[in-house]
C-alpha positions as CSV (number, residue, x, y, z in Angstrom):
1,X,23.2,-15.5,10.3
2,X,19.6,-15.3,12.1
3,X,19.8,-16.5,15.7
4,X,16.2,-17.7,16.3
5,X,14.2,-20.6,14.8
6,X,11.5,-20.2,12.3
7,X,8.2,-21.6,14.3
8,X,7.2,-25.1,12.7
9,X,3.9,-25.0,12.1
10,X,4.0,-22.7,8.8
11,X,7.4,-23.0,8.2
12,X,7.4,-21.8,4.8
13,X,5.1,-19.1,5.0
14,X,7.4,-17.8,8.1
15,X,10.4,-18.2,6.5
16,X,9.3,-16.5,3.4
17,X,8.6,-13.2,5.9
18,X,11.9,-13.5,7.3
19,X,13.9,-13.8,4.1
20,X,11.6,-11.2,2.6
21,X,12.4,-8.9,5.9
22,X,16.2,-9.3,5.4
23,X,16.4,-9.0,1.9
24,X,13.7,-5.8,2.1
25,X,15.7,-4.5,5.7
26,X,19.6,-4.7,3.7
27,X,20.7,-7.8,5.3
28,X,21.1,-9.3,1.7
29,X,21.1,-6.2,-0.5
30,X,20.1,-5.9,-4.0
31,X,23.0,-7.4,-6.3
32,X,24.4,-9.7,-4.0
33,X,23.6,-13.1,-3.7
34,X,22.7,-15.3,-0.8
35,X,24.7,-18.0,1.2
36,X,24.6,-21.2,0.1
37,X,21.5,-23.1,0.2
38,X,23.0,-25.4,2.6
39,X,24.8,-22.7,5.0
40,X,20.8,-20.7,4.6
41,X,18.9,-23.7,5.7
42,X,21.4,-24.4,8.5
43,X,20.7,-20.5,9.8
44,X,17.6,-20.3,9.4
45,X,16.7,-24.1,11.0
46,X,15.0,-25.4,8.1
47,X,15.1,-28.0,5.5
48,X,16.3,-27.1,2.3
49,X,12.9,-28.2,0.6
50,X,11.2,-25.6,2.7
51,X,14.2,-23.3,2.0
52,X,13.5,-24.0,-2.0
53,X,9.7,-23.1,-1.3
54,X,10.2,-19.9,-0.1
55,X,12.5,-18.8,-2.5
56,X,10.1,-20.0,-5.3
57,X,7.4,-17.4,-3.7
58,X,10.0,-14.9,-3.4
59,X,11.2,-15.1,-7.1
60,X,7.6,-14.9,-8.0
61,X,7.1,-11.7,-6.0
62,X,10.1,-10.3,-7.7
63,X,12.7,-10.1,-4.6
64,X,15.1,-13.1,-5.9
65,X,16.4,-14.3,-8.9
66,X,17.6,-17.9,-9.0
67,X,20.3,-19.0,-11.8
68,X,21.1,-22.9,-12.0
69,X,24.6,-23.4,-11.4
70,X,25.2,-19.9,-10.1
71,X,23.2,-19.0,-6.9
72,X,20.0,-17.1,-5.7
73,X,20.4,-13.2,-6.6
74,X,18.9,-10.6,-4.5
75,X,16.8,-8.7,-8.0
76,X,17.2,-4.5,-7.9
77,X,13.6,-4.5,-7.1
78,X,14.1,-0.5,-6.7
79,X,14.8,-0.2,-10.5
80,X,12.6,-3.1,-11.6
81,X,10.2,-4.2,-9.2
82,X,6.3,-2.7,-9.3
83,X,3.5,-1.3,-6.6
84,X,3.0,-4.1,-5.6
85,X,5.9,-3.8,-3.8
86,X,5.1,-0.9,-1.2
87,X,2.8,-2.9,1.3
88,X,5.8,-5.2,1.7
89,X,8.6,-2.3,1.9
90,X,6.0,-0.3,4.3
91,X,5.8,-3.4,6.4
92,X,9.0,-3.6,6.3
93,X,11.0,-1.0,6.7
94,X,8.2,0.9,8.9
95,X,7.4,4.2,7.4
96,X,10.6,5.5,5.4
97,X,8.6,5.4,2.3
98,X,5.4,7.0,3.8
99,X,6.7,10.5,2.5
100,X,7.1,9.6,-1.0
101,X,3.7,7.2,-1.1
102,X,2.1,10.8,0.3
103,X,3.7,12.8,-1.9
104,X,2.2,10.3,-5.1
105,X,-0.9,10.3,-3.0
106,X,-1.5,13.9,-3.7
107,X,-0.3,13.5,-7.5
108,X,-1.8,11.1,-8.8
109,X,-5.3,11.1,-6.9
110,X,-6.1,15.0,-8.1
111,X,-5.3,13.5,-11.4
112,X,-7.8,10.5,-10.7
113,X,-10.3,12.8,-9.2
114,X,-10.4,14.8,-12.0
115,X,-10.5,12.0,-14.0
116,X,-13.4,10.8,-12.4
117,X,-15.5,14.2,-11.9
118,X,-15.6,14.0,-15.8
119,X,-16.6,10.1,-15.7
120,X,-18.4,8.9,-13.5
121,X,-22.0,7.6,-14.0
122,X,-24.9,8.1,-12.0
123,X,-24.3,5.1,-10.1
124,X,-20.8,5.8,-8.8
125,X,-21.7,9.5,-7.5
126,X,-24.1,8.1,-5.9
127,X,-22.2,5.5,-4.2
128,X,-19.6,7.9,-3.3
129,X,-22.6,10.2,-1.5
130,X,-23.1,7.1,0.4
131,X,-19.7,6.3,1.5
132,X,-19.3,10.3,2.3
133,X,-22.4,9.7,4.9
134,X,-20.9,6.4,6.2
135,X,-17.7,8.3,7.0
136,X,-20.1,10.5,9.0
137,X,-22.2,8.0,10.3
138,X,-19.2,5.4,11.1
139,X,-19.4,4.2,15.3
140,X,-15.9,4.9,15.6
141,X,-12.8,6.1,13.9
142,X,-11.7,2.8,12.6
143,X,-15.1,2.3,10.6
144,X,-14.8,5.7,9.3
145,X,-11.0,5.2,8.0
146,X,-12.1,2.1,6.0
147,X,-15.5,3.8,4.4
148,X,-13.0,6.6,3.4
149,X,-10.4,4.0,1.8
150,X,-13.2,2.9,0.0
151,X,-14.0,6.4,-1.6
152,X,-11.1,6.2,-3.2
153,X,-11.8,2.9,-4.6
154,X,-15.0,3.8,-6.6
155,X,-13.1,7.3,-7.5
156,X,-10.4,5.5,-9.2
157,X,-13.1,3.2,-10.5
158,X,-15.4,5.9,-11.9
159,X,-12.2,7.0,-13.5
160,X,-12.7,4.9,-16.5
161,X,-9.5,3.8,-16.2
162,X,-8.6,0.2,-14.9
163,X,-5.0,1.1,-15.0
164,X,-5.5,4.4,-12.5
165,X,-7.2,1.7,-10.0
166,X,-3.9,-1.0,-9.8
167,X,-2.1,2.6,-8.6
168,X,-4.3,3.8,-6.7
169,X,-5.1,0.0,-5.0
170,X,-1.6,-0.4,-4.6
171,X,-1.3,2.8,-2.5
172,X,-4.0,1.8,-0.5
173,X,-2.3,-1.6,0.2
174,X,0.3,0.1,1.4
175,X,-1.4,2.6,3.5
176,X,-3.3,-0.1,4.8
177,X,-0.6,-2.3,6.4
178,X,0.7,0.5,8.9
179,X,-3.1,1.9,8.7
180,X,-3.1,1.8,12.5
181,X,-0.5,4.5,13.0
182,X,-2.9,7.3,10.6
183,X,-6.1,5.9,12.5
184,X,-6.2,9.4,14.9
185,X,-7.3,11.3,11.1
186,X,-10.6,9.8,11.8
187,X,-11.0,9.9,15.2
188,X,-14.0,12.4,15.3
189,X,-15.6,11.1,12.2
190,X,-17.5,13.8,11.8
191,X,-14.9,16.1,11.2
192,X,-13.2,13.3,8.7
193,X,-16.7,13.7,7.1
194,X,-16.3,17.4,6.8
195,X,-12.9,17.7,5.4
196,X,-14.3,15.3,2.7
197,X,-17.6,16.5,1.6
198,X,-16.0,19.4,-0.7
199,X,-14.3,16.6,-2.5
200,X,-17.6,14.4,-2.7
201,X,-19.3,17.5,-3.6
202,X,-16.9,18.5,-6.8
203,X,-17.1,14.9,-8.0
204,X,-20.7,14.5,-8.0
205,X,-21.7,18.1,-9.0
206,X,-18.6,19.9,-10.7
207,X,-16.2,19.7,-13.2
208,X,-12.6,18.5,-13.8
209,X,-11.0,21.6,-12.5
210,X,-12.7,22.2,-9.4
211,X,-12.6,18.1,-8.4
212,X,-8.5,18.5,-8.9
213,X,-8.2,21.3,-6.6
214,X,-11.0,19.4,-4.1
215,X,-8.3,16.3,-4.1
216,X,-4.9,18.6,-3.6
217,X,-7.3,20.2,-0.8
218,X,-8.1,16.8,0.9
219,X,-4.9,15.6,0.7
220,X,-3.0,18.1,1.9
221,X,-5.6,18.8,5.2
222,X,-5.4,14.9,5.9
223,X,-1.6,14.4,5.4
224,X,-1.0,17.3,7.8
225,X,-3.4,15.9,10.6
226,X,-2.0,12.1,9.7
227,X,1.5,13.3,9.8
228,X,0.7,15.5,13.0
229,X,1.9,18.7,10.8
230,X,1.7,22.0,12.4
């Protein structure tokens, strides 16, 4: 059982991260269910009313299943949980699930960025020339990794497609929670600025085809640097 209090001034909202953590970490895995209400709000030092809340807000994220009369069940959020997922398994359980949000990265945004070279209005390639000269323009690296988060936001936009923006939102959710460790990408935002303006370029003046193999491009040159690939 957990060895340290849960601070008191947001008990709930603490205790909701560290039963998220252990559930999320394989301390209660999927399937099994968890002690006793009693014996939980004994280990974790909290009232059971807190301990109630939290499992309330975990049900609704999809982690638990309560049944009366049975117990709390940890859900198989692997098989049935959403995106929305990632930014708490990323946070979580650090980057183990980095290769396979990179590898749906690359997927899914040349399909988007085709997508959107065939879509997009006037408006959106303009804003998207903008963000490629704030990238440039950005004081320091962090500035320029947020503008270029936010290109990919108006290219999933520009897509048409509400659905392709949830996906590509929650990938970016995820990126952004462990953001910090990819930062060096855009340390020289000039050069983050280069790599990107072929990709700005085939959105806002070619077609479906060449914006496809603009995005596998990007993706690939910025995985490598953010991965430290040689």
């Amino acid at each position: 059982m957990p060895s340290s209090p849960i601070p008191r001034d947001t008990v709930v909202d603490s205790l909701v991260g560290r039963l998220r953590d252990d559930v999320l970490s394989g301390r209660y895995p999927p399937g099994s269910y968890l002690p006793p209400e009693r014996e939980l709000a004994a280990g974790y030092e909290v009232t059971r009313t807190s301990l109630k809340h939290a499992i309330v807000r975990l049900a609704q994220l999809g982690l638990l299943e309560t049944r009366h009369g049975v117990g709390t069940r940890v859900r198989d959020y692997e098989r049935l949980g959403g995106p929305e997922l990632l930014p708490m398994l990323v946070g979580t359980v650090g980057q183990a699930w980095m290769a396979e949000i990179f590898e749906v990265r690359r997927e899914v945004g040349a399909q988007v960025a085709a997508k959107a070279a065939a879509n997009a209005t006037d408006a959106q390639r303009a804003r998207l020339r903008e963000l490629a000269a704030q990238v440039r323009d950005a004081a320091d690296g962090d500035a320029a990794q947020l503008a270029e988060c936010e290109v990919h936001r108006v290219i999933a936009a520009a897509t048409g497609n509400r659905v392709y923006g949830f996906m590509v939102n929650a990938l970016l959710n995820a990126y952004m929670t462990v953001r910090e460790g990819f930062s060096h990408a855009f340390a020289d935002p000039a050069a983050a600025a280069d790599r990107l303006a072929p990709l700005i370029s085939a959105l806002c003046d070619g077609g479906a085809e060449r914006a496809r193999a603009a995005a596998t491009a990007y993706f690939a040159k910025t995985e490598a640097i953010m991965l430290d690939v040689r």
